[in-house]
C-alpha positions as CSV (number, residue, x, y, z in Angstrom):
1,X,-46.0,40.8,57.2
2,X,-45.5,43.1,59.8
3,X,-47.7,43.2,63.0
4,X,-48.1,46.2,65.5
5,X,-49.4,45.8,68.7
6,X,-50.1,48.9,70.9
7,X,-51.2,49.8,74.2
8,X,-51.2,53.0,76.2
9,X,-47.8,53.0,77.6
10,X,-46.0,51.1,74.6
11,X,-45.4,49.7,70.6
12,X,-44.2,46.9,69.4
13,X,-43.9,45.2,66.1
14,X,-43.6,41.9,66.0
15,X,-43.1,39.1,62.9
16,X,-46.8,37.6,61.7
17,X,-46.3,33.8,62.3
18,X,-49.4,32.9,61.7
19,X,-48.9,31.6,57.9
20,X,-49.3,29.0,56.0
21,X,-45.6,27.6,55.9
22,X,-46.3,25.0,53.3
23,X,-47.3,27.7,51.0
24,X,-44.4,30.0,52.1
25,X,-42.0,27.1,51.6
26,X,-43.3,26.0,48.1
27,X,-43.4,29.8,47.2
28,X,-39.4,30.4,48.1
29,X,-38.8,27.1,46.7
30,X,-40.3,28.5,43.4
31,X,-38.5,32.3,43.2
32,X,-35.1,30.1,44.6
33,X,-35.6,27.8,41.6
34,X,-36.9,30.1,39.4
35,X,-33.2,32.9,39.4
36,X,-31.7,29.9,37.3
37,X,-34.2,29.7,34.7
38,X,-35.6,33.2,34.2
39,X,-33.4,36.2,33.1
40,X,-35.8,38.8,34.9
41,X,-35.4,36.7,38.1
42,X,-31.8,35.8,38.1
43,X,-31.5,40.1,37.3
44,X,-33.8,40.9,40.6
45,X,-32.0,38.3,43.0
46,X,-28.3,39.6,41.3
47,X,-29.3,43.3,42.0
48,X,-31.0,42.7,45.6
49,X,-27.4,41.0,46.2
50,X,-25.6,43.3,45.6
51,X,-27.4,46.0,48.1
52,X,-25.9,43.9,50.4
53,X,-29.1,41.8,51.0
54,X,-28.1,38.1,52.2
55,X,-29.9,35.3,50.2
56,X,-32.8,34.5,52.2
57,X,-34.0,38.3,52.0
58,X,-32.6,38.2,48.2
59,X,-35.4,35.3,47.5
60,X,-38.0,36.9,49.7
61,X,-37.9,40.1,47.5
62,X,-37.9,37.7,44.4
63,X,-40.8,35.6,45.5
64,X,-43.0,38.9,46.2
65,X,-42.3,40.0,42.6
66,X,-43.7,36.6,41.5
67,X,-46.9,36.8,43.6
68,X,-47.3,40.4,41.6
69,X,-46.9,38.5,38.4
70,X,-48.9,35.3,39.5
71,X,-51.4,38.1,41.1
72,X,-52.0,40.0,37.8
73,X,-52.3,36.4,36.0
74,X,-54.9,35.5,38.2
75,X,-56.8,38.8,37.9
76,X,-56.3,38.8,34.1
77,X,-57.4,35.4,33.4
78,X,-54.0,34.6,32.0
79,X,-51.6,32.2,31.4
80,X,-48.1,33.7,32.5
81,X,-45.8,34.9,29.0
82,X,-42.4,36.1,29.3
83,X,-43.1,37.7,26.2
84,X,-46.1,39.8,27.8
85,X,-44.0,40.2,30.8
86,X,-42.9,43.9,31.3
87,X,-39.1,43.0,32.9
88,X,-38.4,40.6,30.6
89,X,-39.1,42.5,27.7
90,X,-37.2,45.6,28.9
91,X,-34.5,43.2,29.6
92,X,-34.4,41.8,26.0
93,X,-34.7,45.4,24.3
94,X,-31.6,46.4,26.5
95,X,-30.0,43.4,25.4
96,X,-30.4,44.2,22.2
97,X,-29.4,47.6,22.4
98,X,-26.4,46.5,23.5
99,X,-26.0,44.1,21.0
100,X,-26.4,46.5,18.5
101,X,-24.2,49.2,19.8
């Protein structure tokens, strides 16, 4: 997350390092691990890819599409469904669009 300091004469922003790494790590970890077993996921990483973003960035945007999902499961008091989950569902009616086409 972004930081901007500013004075009178000039405006910087600089990188927030203060973070819990271990949770940053484990979080990566997850969306890096996750691309190989989700459809959705491996989809999001593919597409940042191939707007020229280079792998760390690629699982950065990945793992702040999880923290929506794991947000809204927290909020909603429920259990994370791929079935339930918006992208995967498109992805499976396009699928089977295709399919039957």
């Amino acid at each position: 997350m972004p930081v901007t300091k500013e004075s009178g004469k000039g405006r910087a922003v600089n990188f927030r390092w203060a973070v819990n790494t271990r949770a940053r790590k484990a979080l990566a970890t997850f969306a890096d691990n996750s691309r190989h077993a989700s459809p959705w996921a491996a989809q999001l990483y593919a597409q940042a890819r191939k707007r020229g973003k280079r792998h760390p960035h690629a699982i950065r945007i990945l793992m702040r599409a999880w923290l929506r999902v794991m947000w809204a499961c927290w909020h909603n008091n429920t259990a994370y469904d791929p079935v339930n989950h918006g992208a995967e569902r498109r992805m499976a009616e396009t699928k089977s669009e295709k399919s039957a086409a």
